[in-house]
MIDOPA-762284 format. One record per atom (N, C-alpha, C): residue number from 1; chain; atom name; x, y, z. Coordinates in Angstrom, 1 decimal. Last residue first. Layout:
! residues N
<node nr="NUM" kette="A" atom="CA" u="X" v="Y" w="Z"/>
...
//
This chain:
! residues 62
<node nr="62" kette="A" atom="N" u="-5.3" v="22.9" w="-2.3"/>
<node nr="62" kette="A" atom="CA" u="-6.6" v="21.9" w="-1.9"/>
<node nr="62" kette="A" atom="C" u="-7.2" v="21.7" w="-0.6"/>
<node nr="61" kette="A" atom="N" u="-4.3" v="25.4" w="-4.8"/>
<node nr="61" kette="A" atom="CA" u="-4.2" v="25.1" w="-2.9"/>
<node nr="61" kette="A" atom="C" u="-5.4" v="24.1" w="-2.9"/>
<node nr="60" kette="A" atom="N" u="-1.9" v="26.1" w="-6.9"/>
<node nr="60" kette="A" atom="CA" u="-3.0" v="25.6" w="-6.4"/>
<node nr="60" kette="A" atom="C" u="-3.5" v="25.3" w="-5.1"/>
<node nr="59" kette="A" atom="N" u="-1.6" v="29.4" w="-6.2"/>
<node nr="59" kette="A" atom="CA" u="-2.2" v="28.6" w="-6.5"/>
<node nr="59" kette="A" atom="C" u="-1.6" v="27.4" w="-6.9"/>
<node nr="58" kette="A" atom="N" u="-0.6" v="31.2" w="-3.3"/>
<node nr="58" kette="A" atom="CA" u="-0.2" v="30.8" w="-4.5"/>
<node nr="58" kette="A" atom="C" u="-1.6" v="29.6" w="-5.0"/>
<node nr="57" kette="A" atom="N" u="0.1" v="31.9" w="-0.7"/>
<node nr="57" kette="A" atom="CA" u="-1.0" v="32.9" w="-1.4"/>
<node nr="57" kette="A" atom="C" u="-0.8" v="32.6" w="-3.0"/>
<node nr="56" kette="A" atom="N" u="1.2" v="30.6" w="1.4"/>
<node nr="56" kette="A" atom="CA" u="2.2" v="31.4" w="0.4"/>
<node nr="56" kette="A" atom="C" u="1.5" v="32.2" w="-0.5"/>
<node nr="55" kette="A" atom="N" u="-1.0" v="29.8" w="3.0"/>
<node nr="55" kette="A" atom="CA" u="0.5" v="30.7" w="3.6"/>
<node nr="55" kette="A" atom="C" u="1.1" v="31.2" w="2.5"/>
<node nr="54" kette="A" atom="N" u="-4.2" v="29.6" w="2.6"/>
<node nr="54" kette="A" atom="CA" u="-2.6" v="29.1" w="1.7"/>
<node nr="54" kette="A" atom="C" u="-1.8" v="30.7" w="2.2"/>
<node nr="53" kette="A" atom="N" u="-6.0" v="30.0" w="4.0"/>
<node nr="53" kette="A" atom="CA" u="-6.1" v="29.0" w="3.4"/>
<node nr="53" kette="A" atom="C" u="-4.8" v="28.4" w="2.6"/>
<node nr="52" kette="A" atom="N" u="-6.0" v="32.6" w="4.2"/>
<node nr="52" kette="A" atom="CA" u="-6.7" v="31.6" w="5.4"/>
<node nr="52" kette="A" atom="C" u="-6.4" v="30.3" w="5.1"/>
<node nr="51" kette="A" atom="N" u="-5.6" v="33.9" w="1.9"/>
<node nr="51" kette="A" atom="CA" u="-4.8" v="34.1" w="2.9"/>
<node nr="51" kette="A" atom="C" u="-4.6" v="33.0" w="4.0"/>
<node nr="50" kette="A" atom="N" u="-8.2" v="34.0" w="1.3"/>
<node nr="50" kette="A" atom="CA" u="-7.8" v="32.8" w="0.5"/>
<node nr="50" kette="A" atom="C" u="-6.4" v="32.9" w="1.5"/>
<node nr="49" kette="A" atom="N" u="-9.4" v="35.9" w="3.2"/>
<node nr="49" kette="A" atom="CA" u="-10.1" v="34.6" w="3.2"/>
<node nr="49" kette="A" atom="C" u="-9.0" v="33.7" w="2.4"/>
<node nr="48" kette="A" atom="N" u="-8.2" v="38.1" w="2.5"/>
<node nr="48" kette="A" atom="CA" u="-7.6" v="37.1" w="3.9"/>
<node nr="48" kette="A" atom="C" u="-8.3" v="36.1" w="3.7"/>
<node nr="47" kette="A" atom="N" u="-6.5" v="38.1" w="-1.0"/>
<node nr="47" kette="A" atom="CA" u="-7.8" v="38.5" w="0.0"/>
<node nr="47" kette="A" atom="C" u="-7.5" v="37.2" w="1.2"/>
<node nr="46" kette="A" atom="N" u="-4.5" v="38.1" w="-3.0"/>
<node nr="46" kette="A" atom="CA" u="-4.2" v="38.2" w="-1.5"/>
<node nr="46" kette="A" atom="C" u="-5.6" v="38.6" w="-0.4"/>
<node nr="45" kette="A" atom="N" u="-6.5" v="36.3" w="-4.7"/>
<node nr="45" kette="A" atom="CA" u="-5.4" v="35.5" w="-4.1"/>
<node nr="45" kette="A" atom="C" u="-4.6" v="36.3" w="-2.6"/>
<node nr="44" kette="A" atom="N" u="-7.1" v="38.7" w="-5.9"/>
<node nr="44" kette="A" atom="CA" u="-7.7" v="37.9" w="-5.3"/>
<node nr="44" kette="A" atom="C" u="-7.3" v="37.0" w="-4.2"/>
<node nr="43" kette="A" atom="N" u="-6.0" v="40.1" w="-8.0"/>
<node nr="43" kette="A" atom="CA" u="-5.3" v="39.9" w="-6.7"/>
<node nr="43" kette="A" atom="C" u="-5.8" v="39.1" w="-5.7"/>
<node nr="42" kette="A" atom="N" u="-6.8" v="40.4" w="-10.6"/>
<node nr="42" kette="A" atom="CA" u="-7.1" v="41.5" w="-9.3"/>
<node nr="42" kette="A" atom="C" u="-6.9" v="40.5" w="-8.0"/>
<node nr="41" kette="A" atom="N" u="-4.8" v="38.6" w="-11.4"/>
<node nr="41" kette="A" atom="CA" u="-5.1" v="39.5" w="-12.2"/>
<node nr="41" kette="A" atom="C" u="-5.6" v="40.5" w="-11.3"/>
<node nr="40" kette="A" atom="N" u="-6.3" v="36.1" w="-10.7"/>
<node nr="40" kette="A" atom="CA" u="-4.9" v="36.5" w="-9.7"/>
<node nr="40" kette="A" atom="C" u="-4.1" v="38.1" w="-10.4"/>
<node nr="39" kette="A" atom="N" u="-8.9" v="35.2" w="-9.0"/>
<node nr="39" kette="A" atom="CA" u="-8.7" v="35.7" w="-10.7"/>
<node nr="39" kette="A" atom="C" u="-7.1" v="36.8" w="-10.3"/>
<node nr="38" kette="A" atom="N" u="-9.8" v="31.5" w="-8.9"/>
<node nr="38" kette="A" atom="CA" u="-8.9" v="32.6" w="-7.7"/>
<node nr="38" kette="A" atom="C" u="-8.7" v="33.7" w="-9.3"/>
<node nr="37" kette="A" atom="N" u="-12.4" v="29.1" w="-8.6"/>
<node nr="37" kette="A" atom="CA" u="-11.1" v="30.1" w="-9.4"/>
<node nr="37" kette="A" atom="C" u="-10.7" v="31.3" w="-8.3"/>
<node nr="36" kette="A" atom="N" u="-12.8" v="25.8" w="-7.8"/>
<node nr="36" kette="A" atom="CA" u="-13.0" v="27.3" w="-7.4"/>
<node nr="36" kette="A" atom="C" u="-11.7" v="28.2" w="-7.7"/>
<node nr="35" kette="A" atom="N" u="-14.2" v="22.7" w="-7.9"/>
<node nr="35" kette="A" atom="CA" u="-13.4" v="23.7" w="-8.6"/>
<node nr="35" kette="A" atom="C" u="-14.0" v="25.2" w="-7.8"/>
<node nr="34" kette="A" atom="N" u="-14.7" v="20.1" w="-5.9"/>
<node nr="34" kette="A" atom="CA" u="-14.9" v="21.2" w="-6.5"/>
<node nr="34" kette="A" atom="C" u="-13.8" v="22.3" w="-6.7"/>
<node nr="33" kette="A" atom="N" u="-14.4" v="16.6" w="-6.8"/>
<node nr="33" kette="A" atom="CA" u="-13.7" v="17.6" w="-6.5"/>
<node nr="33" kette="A" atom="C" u="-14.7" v="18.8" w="-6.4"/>
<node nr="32" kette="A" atom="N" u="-14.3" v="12.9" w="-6.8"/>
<node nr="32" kette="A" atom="CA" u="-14.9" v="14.3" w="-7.1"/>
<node nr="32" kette="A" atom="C" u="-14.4" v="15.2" w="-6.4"/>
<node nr="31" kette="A" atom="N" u="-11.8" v="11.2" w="-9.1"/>
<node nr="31" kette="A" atom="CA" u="-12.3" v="11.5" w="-7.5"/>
<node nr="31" kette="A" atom="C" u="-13.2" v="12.8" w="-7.5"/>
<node nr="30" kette="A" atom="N" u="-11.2" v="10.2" w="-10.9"/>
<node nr="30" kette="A" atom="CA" u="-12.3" v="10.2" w="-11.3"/>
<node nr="30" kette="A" atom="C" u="-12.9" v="10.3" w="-9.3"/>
<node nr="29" kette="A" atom="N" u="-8.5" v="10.1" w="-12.0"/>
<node nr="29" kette="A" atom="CA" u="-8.6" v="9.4" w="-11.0"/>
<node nr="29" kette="A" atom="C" u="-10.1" v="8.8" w="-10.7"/>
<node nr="28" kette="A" atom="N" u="-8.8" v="12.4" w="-13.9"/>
<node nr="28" kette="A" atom="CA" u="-8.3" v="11.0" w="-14.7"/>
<node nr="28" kette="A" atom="C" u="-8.8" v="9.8" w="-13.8"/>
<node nr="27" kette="A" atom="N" u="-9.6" v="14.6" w="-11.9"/>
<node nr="27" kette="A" atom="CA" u="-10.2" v="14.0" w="-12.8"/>
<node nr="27" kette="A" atom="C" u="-9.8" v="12.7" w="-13.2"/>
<node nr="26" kette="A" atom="N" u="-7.0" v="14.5" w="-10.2"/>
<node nr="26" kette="A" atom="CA" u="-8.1" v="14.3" w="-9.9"/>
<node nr="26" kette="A" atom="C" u="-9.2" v="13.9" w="-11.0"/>
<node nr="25" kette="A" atom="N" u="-5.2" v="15.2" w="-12.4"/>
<node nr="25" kette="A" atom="CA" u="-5.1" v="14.0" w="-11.9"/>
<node nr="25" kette="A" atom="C" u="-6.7" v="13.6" w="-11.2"/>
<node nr="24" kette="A" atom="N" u="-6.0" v="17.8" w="-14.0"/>
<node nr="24" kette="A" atom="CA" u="-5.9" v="16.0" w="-14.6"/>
<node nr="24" kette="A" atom="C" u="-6.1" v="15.3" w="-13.7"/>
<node nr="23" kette="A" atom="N" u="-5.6" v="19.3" w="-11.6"/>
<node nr="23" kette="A" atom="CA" u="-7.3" v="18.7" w="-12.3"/>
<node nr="23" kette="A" atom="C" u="-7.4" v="17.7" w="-12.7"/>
<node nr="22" kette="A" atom="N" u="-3.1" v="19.1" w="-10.9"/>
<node nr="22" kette="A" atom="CA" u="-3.8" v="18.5" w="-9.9"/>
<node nr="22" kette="A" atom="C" u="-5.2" v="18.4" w="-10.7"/>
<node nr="21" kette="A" atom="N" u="-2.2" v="19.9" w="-13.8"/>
<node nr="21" kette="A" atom="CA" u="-1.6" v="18.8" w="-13.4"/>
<node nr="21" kette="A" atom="C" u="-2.8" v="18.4" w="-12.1"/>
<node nr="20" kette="A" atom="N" u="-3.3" v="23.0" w="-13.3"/>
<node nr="20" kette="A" atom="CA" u="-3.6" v="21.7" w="-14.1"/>
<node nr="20" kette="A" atom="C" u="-3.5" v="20.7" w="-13.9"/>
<node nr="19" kette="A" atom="N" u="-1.4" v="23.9" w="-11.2"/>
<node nr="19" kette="A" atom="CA" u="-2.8" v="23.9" w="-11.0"/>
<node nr="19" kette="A" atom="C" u="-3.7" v="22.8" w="-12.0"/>
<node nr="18" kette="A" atom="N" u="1.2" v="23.7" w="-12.2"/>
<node nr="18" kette="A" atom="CA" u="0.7" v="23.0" w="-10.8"/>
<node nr="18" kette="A" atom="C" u="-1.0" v="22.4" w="-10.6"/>
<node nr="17" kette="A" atom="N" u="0.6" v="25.3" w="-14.4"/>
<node nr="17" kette="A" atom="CA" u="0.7" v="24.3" w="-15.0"/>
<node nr="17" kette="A" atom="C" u="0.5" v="23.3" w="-13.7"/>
<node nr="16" kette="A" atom="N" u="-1.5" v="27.8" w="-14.2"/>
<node nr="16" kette="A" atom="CA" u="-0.7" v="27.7" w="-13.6"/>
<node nr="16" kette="A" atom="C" u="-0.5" v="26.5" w="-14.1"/>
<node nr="15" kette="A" atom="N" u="-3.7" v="29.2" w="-15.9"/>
<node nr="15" kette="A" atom="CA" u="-2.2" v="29.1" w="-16.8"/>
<node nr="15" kette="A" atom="C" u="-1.4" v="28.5" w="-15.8"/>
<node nr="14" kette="A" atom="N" u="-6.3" v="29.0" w="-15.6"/>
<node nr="14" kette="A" atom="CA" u="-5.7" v="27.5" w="-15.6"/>
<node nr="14" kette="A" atom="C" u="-4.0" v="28.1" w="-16.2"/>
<node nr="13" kette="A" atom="N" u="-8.0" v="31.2" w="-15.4"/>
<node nr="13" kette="A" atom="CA" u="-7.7" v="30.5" w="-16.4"/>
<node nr="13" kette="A" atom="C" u="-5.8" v="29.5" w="-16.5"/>
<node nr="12" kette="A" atom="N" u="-7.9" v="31.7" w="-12.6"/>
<node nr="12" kette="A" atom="CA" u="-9.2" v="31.8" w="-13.3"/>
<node nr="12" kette="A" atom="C" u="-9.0" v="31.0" w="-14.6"/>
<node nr="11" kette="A" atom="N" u="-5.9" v="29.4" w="-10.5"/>
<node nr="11" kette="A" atom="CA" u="-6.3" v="30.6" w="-11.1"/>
<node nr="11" kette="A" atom="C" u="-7.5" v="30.6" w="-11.9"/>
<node nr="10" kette="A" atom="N" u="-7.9" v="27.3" w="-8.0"/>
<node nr="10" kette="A" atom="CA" u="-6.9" v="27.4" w="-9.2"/>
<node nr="10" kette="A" atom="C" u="-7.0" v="29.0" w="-9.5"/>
<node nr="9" kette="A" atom="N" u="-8.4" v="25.0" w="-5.6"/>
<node nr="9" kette="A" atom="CA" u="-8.9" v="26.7" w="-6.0"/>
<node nr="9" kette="A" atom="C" u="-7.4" v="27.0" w="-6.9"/>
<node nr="8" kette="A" atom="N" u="-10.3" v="22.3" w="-5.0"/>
<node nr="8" kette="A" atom="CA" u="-9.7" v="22.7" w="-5.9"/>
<node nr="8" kette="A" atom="C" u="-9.5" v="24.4" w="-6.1"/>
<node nr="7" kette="A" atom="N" u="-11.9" v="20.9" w="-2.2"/>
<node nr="7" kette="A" atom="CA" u="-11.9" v="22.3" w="-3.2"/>
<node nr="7" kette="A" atom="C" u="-10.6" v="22.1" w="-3.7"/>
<node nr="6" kette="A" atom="N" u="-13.2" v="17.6" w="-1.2"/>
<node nr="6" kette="A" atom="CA" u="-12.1" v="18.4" w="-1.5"/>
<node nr="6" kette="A" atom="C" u="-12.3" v="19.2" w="-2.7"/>
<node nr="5" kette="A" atom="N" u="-14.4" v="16.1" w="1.0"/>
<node nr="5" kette="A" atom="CA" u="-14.8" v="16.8" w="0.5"/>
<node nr="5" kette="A" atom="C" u="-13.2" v="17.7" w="0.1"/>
<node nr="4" kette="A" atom="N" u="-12.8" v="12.7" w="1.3"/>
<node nr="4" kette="A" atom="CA" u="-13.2" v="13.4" w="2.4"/>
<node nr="4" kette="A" atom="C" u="-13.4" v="14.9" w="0.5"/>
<node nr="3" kette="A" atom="N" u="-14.3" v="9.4" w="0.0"/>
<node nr="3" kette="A" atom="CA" u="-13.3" v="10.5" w="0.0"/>
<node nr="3" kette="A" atom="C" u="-13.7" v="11.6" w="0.4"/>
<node nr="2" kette="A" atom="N" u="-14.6" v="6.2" w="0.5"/>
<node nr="2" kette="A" atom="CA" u="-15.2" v="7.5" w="0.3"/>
<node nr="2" kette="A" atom="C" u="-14.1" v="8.1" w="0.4"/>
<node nr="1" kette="A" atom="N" u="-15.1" v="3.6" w="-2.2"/>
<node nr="1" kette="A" atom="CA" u="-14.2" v="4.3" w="-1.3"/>
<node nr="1" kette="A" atom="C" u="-14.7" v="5.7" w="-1.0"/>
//
């Protein structure tokens, strides 16, 4: 089966429990993914590139 290229962008350290839930799954499923941390500590998350990418500026975003 192919599957179209899909980023994962989580917080730095995974305390979002949304954001976990979508690793397990993807992992357990054994679909490839890349991971990319957002460090929501400096705010990262409101930089316009991640802005670009998630209207609410929350993690997790795919």
């Amino acid at each position: 089966m192919n599957y179209l290229s899909i980023t994962l962008w989580s917080d730095s350290s995974f305390f979002s429990p949304y954001a976990m839930s979508v690793y397990v799954a993807l992992t357990e499923k054994g679909i490839p993914f890349t991971l990319k941390r957002i460090d929501l500590a400096q705010h990262q998350q409101l930089s316009s590139d991640y802005r670009a990418l998630s209207l609410t500026c929350r993690v997790p975003t795919l």
